[in-house]
C-alpha positions as CSV (number, residue, x, y, z in Angstrom):
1,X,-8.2,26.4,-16.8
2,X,-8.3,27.0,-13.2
3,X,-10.8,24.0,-12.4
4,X,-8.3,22.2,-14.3
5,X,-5.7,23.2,-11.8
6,X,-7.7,22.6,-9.0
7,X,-8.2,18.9,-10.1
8,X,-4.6,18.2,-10.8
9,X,-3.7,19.9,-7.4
10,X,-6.3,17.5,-5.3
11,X,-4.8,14.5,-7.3
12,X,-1.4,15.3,-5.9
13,X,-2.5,15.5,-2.6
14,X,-4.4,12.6,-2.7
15,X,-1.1,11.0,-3.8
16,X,0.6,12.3,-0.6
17,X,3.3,13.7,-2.8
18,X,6.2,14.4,-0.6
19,X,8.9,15.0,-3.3
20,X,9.5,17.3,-6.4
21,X,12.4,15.5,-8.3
22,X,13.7,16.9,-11.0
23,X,16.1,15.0,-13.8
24,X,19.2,14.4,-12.7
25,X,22.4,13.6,-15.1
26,X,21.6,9.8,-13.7
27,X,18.5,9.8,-15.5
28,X,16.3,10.8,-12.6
29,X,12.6,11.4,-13.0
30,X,11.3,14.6,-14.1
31,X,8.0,15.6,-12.2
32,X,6.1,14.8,-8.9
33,X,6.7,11.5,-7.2
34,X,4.4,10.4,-3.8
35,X,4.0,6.9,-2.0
36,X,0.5,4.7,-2.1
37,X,-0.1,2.3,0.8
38,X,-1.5,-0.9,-0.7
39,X,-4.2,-2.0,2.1
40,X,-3.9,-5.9,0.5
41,X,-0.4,-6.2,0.9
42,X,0.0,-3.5,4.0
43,X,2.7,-2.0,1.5
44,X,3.6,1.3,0.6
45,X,4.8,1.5,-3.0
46,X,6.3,4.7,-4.5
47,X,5.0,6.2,-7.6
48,X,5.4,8.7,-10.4
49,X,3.0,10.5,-12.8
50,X,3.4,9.5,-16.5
51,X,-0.4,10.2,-17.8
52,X,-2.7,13.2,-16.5
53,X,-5.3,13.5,-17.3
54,X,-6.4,10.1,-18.8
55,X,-10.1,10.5,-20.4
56,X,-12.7,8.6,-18.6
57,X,-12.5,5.1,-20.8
58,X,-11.9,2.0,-19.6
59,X,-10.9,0.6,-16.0
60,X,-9.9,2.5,-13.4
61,X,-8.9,1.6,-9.4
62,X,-10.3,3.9,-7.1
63,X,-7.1,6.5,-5.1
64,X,-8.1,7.7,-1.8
65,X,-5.9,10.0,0.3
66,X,-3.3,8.0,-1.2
67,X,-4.5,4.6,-0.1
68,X,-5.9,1.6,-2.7
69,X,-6.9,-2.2,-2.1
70,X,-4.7,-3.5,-4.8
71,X,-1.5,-3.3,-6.0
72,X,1.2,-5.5,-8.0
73,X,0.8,-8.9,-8.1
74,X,-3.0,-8.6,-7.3
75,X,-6.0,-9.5,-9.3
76,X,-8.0,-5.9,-9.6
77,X,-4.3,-3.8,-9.6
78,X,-5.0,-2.3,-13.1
79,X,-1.5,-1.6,-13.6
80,X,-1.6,2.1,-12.0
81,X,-4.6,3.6,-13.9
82,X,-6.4,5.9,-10.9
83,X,-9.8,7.7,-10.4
84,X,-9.7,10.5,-7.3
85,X,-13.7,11.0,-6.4
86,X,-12.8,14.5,-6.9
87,X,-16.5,15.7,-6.4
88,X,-17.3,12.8,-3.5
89,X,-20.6,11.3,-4.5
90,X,-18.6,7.4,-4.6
91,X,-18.9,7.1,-8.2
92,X,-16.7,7.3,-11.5
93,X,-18.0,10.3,-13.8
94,X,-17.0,13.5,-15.9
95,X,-16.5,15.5,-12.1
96,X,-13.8,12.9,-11.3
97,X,-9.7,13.0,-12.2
98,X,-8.4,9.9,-13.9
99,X,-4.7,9.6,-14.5
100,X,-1.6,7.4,-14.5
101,X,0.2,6.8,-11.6
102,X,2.6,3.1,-11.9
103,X,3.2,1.4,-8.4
104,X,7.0,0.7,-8.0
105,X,8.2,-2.6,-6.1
106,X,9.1,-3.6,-4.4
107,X,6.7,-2.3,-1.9
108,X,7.8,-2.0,2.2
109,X,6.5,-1.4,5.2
110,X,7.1,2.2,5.9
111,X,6.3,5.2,3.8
C-alpha cells in the first residue's frame, strides 16, 4: 500500500500539480488538476485525473516532469493515456505508473 502511494505521489509531481480543486456547486472538478507543456505545439494544456491506475495494456505516451511530444490534434497524442518511468530504466513495464490524464484545449503559451 505504501509503494502504491509512493507511485501515485511521483505521478502527481510529474504532473506539476499546482491545484487541489474540489467540486464546487458549478459543477467544478473533484480531485488534482496540473498543467502539461506539449513540446510539438510549445503549449501548455491543463489536465485532470479521471483513471489511476490504468493496467499496463495497450498504448501509452510517455509523461516526463510534466512535459510530452504530443498533444491534441497530433498524430501519437493517445487521447491522455500516460506512462511516468517511475523506476527510470526508459522503458514501459510492471515498475512504471500508467494512468489517465485528458489534455484540455485550448492549449496557451504560459502555464
Amino acid at each position: 500500500m505504501l509503494r502504491k502511494a509512493s507511485v501515485v505521489l511521483l505521478a502527481c509531481l510529474a504532473l506539476t500539480l499546482v491545484v487541489v480543486a474540489t467540486a464546487s456547486a458549478k459543477g467544478g472538478r473533484a480531485g488534482p488538476t496540473g498543467v502539461v507543456f506539449v513540446t510539438s505545439q510549445g503549449l501548455y494544456f491543463d489536465t485532470f485525473v479521471t483513471n489511476d491506475p490504468l493496467p499496463m495494456q495497450g498504448k501509452f505516451q510517455l509523461l516526463d516532469n510534466g512535459t510530452t511530444e504530443f498533444g491534441p490534434g497530433d498524430p501519437g497524442y493517445l487521447g491522455g493515456r500516460w506512462w511516468v518511468d517511475s523506476n527510470e530504466n526508459g522503458y514501459q513495464d510492471a515498475g512504471d505508473h500508467f494512468f489517465h490524464c485528458p489534455l484540455l484545449g485550448p492549449g496557451r503559451a504560459t502555464p
